[in-house]
N, C-alpha and C positions, 0 to 999 in steps of 0.2 A: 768312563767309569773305572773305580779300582779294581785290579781284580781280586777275587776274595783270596785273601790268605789273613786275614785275623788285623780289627783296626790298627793304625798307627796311631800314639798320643794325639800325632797333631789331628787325626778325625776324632779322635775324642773329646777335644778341647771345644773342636767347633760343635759337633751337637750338642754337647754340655747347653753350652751359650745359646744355641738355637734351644733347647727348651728352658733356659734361664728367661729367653727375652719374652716365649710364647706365655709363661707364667707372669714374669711381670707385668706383658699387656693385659692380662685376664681373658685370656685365650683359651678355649676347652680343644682338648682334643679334637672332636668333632667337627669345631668349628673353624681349626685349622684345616682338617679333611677334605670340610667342603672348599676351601680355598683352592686346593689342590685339584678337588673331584678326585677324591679317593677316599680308600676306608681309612676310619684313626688309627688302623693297627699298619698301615705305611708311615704315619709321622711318627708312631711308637720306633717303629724300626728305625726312623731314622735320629731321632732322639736318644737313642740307645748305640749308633753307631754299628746297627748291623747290616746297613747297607751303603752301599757308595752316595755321597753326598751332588746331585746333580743341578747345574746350576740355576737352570729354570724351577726347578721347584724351591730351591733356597730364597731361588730371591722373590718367588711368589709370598714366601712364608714369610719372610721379612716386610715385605709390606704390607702384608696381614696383621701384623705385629704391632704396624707405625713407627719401625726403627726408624729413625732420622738415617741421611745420608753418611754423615760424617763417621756413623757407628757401623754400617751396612757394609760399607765398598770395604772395609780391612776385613770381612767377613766373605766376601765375595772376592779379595785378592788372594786369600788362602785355601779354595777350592782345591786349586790343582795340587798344592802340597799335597792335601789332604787325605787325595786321591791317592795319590802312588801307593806303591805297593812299599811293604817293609822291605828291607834287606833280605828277610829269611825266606820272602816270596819261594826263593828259588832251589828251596829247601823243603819244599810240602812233603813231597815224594817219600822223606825222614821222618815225619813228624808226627803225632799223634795227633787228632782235633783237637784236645785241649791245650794242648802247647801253642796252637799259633794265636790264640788270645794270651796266655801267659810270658808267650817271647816278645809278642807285642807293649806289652807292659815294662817288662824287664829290660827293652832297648831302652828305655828311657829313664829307667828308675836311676836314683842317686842310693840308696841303700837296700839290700837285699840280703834278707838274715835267711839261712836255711839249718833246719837240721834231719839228720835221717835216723833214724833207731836200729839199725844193723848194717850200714854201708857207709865209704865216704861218699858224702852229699855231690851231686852230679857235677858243681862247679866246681869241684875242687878233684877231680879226676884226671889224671894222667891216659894218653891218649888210647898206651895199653891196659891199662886201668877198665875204659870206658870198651874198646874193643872187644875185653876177654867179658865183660860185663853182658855185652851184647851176643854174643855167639851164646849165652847163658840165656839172655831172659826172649831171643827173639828166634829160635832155631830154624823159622821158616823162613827166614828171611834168606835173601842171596848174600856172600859177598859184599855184592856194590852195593846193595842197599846200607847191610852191616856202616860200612866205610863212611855212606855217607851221615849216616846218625853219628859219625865220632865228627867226621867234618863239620855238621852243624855246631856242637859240642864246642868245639874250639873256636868256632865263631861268634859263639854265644859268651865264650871267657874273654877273648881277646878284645871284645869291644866293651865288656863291661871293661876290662883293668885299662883300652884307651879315654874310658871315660871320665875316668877318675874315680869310676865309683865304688863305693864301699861295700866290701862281702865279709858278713858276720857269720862264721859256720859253727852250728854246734856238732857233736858226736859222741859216739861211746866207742873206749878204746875196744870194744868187742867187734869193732867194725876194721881193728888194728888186725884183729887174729882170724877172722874171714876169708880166706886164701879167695882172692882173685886173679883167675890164671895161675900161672908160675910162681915161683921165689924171685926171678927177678920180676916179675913185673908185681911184687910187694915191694919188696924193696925199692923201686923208683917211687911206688906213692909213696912210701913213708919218707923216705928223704925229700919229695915237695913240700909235702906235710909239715919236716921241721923246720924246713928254712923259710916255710910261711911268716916266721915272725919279723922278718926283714923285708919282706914284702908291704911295699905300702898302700894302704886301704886296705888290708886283708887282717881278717882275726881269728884265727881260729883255736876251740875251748873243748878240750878233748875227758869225757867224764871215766874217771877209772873205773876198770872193773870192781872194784871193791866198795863203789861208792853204794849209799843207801839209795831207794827208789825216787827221784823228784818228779816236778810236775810233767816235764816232757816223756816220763819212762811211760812204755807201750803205746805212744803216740805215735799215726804213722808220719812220713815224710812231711812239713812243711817248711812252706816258704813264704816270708811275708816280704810285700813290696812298696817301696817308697817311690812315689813322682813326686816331684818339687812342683809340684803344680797346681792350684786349689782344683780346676774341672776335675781332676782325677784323683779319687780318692784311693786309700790305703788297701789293698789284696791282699787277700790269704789265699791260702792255695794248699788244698790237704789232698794227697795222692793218696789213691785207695784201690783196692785190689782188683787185678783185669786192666794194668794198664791206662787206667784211668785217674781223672783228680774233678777234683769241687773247686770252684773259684770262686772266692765270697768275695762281695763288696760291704757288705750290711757293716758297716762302723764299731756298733758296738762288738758282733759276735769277732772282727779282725782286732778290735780291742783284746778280749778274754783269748785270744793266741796270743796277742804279745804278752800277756801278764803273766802267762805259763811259762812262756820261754823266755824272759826274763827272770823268772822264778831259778830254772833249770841253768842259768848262765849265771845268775848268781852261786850259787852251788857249785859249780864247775871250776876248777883250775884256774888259775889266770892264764890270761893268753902269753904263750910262748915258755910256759910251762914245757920241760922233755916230755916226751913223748911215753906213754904209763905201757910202755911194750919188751919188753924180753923175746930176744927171738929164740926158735928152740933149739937145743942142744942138739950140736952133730952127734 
């Protein structure tokens, strides 16, 4: 069994399919259950990828189903991916419970738009950035703990930019004049900030202070997420007060955030626009 730290795509992908094949055989819940001898709230789990995928009961369920062989055994070769644990396993310790279903998602995504309403957006944080950010929002934490939420942090940036994959940031320059930490450590985000434009797959749409209110203004933190994948669909993900966030799957309402912040990005600067900051006079 995996151990829990929040699915990987690839156990996404298979329960997907596993309750794609239970429906297309006209299979009820229940009546997968008793295949199993268990309640239908264990095939829901596992249908939904909240628990580890074991192989005796997969391939019970598959032949409950009538998959043919030819469809079955590539279904039962990908168990043990399946299983393993993500990368950030090793990172719990950092993490919030809603993150390791959103890191989970985000290892795999090909686009990932964020915006924050009063901060730079977390991927796009400098390491002192994210440091002085965290002696701020986390005071009880130790040290090492501190450290290792900036470690995850950069592990979380560095595999998205090996992946190729694309980061859309919006922001307001009021997140320019928010002193985190020091004057230098403004100064080093603002200077990643402006040579973002030469970084590739990266865009980032910075709204001036003097702009009128759009749709993203008093919106908290989100982030929507793309997998190139049809099992998995599109996430939203709205951070909300306590440290906490909502992870929407529901299509439509991950629809109405993109239209918003599309709204808000049209409005906004083009990318690689300078940066709408004055620093203040000695």
């Amino acid at each position: 069994m995996r151990p829990r730290s929040g699915p990987t795509v690839e156990h996404r992908v298979l329960a997907a399919r596993l309750r794609t094949l239970r429906e297309r055989a006209g299979v009820s819940l229940q009546a997968a259950a008793r295949a199993l001898d268990a309640h239908p709230a264990t095939v829901r789990r596992i249908e939904r990828a909240e628990t580890g995928l074991d192989a005796r009961q997969v391939r019970t369920l598959l032949d409950r189903y009538g998959v043919p062989a030819a469809e079955a055994e590539p279904i039962m070769t990908g168990l043990g991916a399946a299983n393993l644990p993500g990368w950030w396993h090793e990172w719990r310790d950092a993490m919030e419970s809603w993150q390791q279903e959103v890191i989970g998602i985000e290892s795999s995504a090909s686009l990932v738009r964020t915006w924050h309403p009063a901060l730079v957006p977390e991927l796009l944080r400098t390491p002192s950035y994210a440091a002085a950010l965290c002696r701020t929002r986390y005071p009880a934490d130790t040290p090492a703990r501190r450290d290792r939420r900036v470690e995850l942090l950069g592990q979380r940036q560095r595999r998205l930019a090996e992946r190729g994959a694309t980061l859309w940031a919006l922001l307001p320059a009021a997140a320019l004049h928010t002193r985190v930490g020091d004057a230098g450590v403004m100064a080093e985000q603002r200077a990643m900030l402006a040579e973002a434009a030469d970084r590739p797959h990266l865009t980032v749409q910075i709204v001036p202070l003097d702009a009128p209110p759009h749709p993203m203004t008093a919106v908290p933190p989100l982030h929507l997420l793309r997998v190139p994948v049809p099992e998995v669909g599109d996430r939203a993900v709205l951070e909300t007060p306590g440290g906490r966030a909502d992870v929407v799957d529901d299509p439509g309402t991950v629809m109405e955030h993109r239209i918003r912040l599309d709204g808000a990005c049209a409005a906004a600067p083009h990318p690689g626009a300078p940066l709408p900051y004055d620093p203040p006079a000695p």
